[in-house]
C-alpha positions as CSV (number, residue, x, y, z in Angstrom):
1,X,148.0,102.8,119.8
2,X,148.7,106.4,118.2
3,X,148.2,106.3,114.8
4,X,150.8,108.9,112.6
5,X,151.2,109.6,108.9
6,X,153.4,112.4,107.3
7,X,154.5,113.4,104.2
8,X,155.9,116.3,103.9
9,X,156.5,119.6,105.6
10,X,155.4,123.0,104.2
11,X,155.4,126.7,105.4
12,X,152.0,127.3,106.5
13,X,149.7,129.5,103.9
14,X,146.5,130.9,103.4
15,X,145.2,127.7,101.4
16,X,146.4,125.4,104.5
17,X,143.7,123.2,105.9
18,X,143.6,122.1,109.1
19,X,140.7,119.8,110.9
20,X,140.5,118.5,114.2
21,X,138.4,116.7,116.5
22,X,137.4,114.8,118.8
23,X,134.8,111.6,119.6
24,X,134.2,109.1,122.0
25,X,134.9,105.4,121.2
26,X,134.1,102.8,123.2
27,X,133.7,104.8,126.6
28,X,137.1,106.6,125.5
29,X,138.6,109.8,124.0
30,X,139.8,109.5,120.6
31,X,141.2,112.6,118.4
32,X,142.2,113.1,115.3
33,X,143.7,115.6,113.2
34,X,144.0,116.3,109.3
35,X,146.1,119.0,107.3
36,X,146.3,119.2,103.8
37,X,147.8,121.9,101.4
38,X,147.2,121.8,97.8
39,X,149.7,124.9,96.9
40,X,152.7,122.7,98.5
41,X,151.0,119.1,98.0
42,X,151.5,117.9,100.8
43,X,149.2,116.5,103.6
44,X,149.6,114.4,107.2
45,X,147.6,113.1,109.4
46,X,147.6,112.0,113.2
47,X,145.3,110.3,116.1
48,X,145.2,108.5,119.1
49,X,143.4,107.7,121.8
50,X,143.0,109.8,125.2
51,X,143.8,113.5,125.7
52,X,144.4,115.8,122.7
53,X,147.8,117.3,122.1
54,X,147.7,121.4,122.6
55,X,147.3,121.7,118.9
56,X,144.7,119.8,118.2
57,X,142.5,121.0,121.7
58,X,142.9,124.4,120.9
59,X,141.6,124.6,117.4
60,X,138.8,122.3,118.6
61,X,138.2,125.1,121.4
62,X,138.3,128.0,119.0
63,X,135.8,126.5,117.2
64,X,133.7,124.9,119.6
65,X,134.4,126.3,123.1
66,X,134.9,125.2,126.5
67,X,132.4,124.3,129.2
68,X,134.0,124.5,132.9
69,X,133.4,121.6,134.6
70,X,133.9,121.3,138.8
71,X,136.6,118.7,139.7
72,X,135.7,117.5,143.6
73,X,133.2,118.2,145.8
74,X,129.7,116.4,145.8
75,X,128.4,118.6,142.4
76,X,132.2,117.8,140.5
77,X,133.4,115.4,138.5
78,X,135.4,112.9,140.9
79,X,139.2,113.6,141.2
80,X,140.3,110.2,140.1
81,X,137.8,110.5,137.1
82,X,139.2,113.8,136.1
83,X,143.0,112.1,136.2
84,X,141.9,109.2,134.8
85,X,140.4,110.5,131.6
86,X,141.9,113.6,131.1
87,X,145.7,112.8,132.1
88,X,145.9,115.7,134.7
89,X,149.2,115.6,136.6
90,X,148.7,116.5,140.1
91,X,149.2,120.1,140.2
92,X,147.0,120.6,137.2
93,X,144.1,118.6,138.9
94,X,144.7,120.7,142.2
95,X,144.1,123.6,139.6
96,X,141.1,122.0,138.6
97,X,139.5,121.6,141.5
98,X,140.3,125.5,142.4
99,X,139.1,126.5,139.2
100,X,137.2,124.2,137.3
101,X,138.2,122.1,134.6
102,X,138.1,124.0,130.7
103,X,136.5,120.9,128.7
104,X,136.0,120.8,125.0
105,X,132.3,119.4,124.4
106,X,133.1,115.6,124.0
107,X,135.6,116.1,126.9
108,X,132.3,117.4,129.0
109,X,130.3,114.5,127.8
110,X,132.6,111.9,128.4
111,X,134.0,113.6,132.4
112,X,130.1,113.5,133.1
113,X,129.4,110.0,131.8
114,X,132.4,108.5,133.4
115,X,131.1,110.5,136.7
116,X,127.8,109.2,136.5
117,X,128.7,105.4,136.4
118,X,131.7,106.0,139.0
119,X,128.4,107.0,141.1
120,X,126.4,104.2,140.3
121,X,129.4,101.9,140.7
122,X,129.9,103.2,144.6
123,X,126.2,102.8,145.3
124,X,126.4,99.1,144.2
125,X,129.4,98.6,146.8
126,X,127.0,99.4,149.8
């Protein structure tokens, strides 16, 4: 369940401040995201669970960076992993397994931990 909390809405300024991240939880991706501004008083607040909105990923990204990640392929992160997790439609998975997926940090660490037991769940099957 997304949580959201609002107040009110101001024009952005230089003593806007802005935080946003992301964890995991419980083997899944949780965000969250915080802006407060004490010239207009006003502040809100937003999370959820699963893939960040555009927003909140690319201020995580500036500040963090990417790390490409194959999608496919015996080295890559599996395909249904990378859709699972990450929410990729179709053609942006086909992109991803062209290109590479762009992950934040905790994106990487969860696409390769999800990979990893995927593996060891296949290996049990034989």
């Amino acid at each position: 369940m997304a949580e959201h909390f609002v107040t009110l809405h101001c024009e952005p300024c230089a003593s806007c401040q802005d935080e946003s991240w992301q964890r995991v939880v419980d083997g899944r991706l949780r965000r969250e995201w915080q802006h407060y501004c004490p010239v207009a008083g006003t502040q809100a607040c937003d999370g959820g669970w699963g893939p960040a909105p555009d927003l909140i990923r690319e201020e995580i990204i500036a500040r963090e960076g990417t790390e490409r990640l194959g999608v496919g392929g015996p080295d890559g992160v599996p395909l249904r992993t990378a859709r699972e997790v990450m929410g990729l439609t179709l053609a942006r998975l086909s992109q991803a397994r062209s290109h590479g997926f762009e992950a934040t940090p905790v994106e990487a660490e969860l696409l390769r931990g999800s990979a990893l037991r995927a593996a060891g769940e296949d290996r049990g099957r034989f």
